[in-house]
N, C-alpha and C positions, 0 to 999 in steps of 0.2 A: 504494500500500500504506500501510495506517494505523499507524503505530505505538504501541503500546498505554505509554501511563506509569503510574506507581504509586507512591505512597507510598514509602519504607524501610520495611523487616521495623521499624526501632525505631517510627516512627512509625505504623506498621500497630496494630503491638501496643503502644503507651503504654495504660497503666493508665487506667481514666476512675475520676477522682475519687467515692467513695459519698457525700461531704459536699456535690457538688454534683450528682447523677447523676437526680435527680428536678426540678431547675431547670425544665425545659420544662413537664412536669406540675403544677408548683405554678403555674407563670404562666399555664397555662393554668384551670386551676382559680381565680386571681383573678377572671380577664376574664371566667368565666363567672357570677361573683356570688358564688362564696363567698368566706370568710374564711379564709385560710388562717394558722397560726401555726408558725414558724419555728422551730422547735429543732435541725435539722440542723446547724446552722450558728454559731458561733463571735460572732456579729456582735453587741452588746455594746449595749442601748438608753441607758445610762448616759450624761448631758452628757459631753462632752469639757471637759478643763479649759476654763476659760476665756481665760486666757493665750496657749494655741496657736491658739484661731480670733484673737484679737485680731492674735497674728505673722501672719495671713493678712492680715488683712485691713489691719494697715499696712504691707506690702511694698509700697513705691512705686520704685522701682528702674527706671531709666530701659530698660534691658535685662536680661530673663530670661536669665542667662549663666550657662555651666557651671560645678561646683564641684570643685574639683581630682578626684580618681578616689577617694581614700580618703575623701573628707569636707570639710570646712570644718575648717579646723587648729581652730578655736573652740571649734565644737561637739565636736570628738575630745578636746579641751582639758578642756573642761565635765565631758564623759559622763566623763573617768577620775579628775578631782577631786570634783565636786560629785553623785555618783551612786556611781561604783564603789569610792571610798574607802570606804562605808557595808557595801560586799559582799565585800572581800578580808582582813578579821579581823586575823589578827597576820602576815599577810605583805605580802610589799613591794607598795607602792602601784601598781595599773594607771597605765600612762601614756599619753599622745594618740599612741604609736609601737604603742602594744598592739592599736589597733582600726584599723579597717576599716568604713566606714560602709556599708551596704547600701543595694538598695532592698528593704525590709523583712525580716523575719527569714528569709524563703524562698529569697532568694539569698544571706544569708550561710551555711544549710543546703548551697545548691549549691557552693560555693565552698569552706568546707567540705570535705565528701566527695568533691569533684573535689582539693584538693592533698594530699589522704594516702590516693589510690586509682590506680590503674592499671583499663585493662578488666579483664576475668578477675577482676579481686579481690572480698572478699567485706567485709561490714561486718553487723554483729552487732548486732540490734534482738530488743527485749523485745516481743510482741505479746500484747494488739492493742497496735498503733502510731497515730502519725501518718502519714496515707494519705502525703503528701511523700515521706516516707522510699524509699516504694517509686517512686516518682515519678521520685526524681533518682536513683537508680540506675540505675532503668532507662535514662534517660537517655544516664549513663554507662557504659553499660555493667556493672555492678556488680552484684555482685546482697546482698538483702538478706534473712541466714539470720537464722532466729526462736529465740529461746527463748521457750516458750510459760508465758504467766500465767494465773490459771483466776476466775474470781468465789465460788469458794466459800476462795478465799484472801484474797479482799480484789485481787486483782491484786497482791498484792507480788513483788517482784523479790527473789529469791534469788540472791546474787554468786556460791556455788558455781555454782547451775547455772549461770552467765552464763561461768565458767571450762570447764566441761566443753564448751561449743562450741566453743570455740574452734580454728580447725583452721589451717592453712599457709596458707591462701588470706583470714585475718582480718587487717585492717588498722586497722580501726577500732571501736569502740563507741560508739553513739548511741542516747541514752536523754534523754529529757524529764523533767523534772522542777520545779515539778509537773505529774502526767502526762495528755497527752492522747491517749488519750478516757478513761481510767483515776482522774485525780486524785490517784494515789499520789505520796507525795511522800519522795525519798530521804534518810533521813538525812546527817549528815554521817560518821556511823560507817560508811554504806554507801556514799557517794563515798572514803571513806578507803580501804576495802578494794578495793573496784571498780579505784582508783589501783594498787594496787598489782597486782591484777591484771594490769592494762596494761604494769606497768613489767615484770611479771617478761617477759609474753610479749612486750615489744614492740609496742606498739601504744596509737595514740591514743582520745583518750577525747572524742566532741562532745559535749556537755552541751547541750541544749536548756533553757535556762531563762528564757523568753519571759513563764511564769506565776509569778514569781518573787516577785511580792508577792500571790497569790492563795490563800493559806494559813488555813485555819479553826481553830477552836478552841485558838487561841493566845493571849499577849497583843498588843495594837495595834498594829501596827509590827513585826510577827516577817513577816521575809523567811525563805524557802525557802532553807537551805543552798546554797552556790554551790561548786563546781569550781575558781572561784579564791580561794576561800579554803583548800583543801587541801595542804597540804604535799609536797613530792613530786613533786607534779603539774603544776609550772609548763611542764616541756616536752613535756607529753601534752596537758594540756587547751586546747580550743578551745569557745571559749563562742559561741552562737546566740543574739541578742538582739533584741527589738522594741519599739517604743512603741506595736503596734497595739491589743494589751487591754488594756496597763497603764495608759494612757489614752484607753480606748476611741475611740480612733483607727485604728481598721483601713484606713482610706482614704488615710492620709499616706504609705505607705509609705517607711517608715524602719527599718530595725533597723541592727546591727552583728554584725560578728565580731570577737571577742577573744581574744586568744591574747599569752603570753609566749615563746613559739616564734617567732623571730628568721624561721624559713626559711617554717614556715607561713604567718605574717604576707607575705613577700614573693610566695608565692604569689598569693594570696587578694589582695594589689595588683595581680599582674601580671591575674587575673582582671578586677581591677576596671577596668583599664584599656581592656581590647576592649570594655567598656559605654560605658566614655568617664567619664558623670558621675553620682552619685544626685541625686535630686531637689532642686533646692538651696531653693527656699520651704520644704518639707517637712522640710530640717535645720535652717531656721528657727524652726518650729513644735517641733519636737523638743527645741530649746537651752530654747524658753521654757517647755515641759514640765520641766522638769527646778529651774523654780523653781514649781513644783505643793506645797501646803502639806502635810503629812501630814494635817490633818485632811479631806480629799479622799476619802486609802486607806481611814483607818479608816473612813468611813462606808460607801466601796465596798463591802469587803471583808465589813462586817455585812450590809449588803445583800443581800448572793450567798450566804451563811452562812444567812441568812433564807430564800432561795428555795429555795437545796439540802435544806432542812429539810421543806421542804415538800412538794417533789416527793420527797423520799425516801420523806415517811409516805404523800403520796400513792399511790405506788405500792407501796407495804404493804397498802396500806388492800384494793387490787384484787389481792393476792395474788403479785405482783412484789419477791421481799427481792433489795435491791441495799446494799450496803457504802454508807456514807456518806462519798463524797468526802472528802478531807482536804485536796485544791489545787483549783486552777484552776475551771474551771464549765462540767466536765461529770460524765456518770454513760453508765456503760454498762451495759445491762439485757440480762440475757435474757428473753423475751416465749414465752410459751404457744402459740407457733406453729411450721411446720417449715420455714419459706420468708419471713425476715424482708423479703429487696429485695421479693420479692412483694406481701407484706404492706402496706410502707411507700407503693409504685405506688399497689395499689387504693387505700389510705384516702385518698392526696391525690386520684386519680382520680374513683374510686366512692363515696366516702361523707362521709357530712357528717351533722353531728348540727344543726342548729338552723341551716342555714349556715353552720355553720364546722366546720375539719378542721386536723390536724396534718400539717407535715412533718418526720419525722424522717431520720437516717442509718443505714442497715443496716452493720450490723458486720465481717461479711465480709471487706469490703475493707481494713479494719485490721489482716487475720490475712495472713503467710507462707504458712501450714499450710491448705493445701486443703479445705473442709469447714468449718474453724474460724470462729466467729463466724455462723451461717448461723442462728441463732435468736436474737442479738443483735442492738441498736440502740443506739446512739449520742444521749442528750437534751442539747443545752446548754441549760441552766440561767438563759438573759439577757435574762426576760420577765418581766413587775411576775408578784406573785405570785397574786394573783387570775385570770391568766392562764393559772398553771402549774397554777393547782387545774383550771382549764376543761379546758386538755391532757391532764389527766389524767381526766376522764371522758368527753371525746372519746376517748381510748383506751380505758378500759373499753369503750363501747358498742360500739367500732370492732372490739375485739376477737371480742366476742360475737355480733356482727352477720359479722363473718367466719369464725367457727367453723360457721356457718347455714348461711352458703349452700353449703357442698358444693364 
């Protein structure tokens, strides 16, 4: 007799990523000759400093050996003088006891929403979201209720309504900022009230602030209001951090968690420790990111400012009004279609203008709310911009030529 095995109900039903859910289709669409251009996707064409490949490449160290669980005391050292001094305003200084090195922002998110949740509990997301969110709960067992944001609002976040969810089973709030796929970026008047929301009900506050120096039409050097800068807040808030866009480093994996929360923090160690170690060349390259010039950001940051500008009129231009970003480098569009995953298939699939075609991210799977996001897509913004004008009349035709066929 054969005994039949199976997967878990969790692992049966994990969420599949929309930001990577066309992967097969686009790679197959290379190998077949076209050109495919990548917007789905987060991934940052920008040099990386120079300093961080240089720590690759003179690590000569006779053994690759682990690095304590929380970090390199150094680097933990570094990141809360010569980094988070710049972000915590008129409150007391981040210390190397406040973090938590990850391997990149994704598992200080897990780590995270695993020490201020129980199964059964519930955590409190603005959608659309970050697909993760829904990732690591599920995970956890957690599940993750929406307050929904709309594009003829810009996507801003309303605190009232972010109070009105709140129910018995809410233990946390996790909100991005600046936001991804949204761009919205929170004041400090609205992490101030938000804070206070949390204190009245109880309940922690993760801050995703990953895009933290990706802010437009500011002056040079204006970072994104930070959660540890607020008052109030120091034993609610747990900060998510990365050096994977902020120097276009996605591949180091590096980030941290931060918190002034003494019991958090010891979580979020004991987590770290069934890992064993983060990547210890990686905290390397991180340390030596952190003496990166500002004249680096400001040029980034004009740069992405320039390209956002462009695919925004671009997509004016074909009759798509999308809000123009104010963080990070993306834009979420509704499209003239009733079946965006479908839409997104065929174009990498079926269509190509000239030999080349776009891949985007359908929206959907950034929505809680069943339905929600189903004529939305998801464009990052991290292609020279002559790029983003072709993308965008790859789209128009893509569009038009799929309105045809029936």
């Amino acid at each position: 007799m054969t005994t039949t095995i199976s997967p878990s109900s969790r692992g049966f039903n994990a969420p599949t990523s929309p930001i990577r859910a066309l992967e097969a289709a686009s790679r197959a669409a290379v190998e077949s000759g076209k050109t495919v251009h990548f917007m789905n996707i987060g991934q940052p064409d920008i040099a990386t400093p120079r300093g961080m490949i240089d720590a690759y490449r003179n690590y000569d160290e006779k053994v690759l050996a682990y690095s304590p669980s929380d970090g390199y005391p150094a680097y933990r050292e570094a990141l809360a003088s010569d980094y988070y001094g710049k972000v915590v305003g008129t409150l007391a200084p981040i210390t190397a006891e406040d973090i938590v090195v990850t391997v990149g922002g994704s598992e200080a998110l897990l780590f995270a929403i695993a020490a201020v949740t129980d199964p059964g509990d519930e955590i409190l997301v603005c959608e659309p979201y970050y697909t993760n969110y829904a990732g690591y709960t599920h995970l956890l067992g957690v599940t993750a209720a929406a307050v929904t944001t709309h594009v003829q609002d810009g996507y801003q976040i309303d605190p009232a309504m972010i109070e009105a969810a709140i129910t018995e089973k809410t233990r946390a709030i996790v909100l991005p900022t600046p936001g991804n796929p949204t761009g919205v970026v929170l004041s400090f008047e609205d992490l101030r009230r938000i804070t206070e929301i949390c204190t009245r009900h109880g309940l922690f506050f993760i801050c995703d602030e990953v895009y933290r120096e990706f802010v437009y039409d500011q002056p040079a050097g204006t970072l994104a209001p930070s959660m540890l800068a607020v008052p109030g807040a120091e034993d609610i808030a747990i900060v998510i951090d990365s050096v994977s866009k902020r120097y276009s480093a996605c591949g180091a994996r590096v980030g941290c968690l931060v918190t002034r929360n003494k019991d958090v923090r010891r979580a979020a160690l004991h987590f770290a420790q069934a890992r064993l170690s983060p990547a210890t060349v990686d905290q390397l390259a991180g340390m030596a990111a952190l003496s990166t010039p500002p004249d680096y950001f400001a040029e980034v940051i004009e740069t992405y400012r320039e390209r956002r500008d462009v695919l925004v009129a671009g997509l004016e231009s074909i009759g798509i009004s999308v809000p123009a970003p104010e963080g990070a480098f993306y834009i979420a569009a509704p499209l003239p279609v009733e079946d965006a995953a479908d839409f997104c298939s065929w174009l990498v699939s079926d269509f190509e203008l000239d030999g080349e075609t776009l891949c985007m991210a359908p929206l959907g799977g950034f929505y809680t709310t069943e339905g929600l996001g189903r004529n939305e897509v998801r464009m990052a913004y991290v292609l020279d911009k002559d790029v983003i004008t072709r993308c965008v009349a790859i789209l128009e035709a893509g569009l038009k030529a799929y309105s045809e066929k029936g």
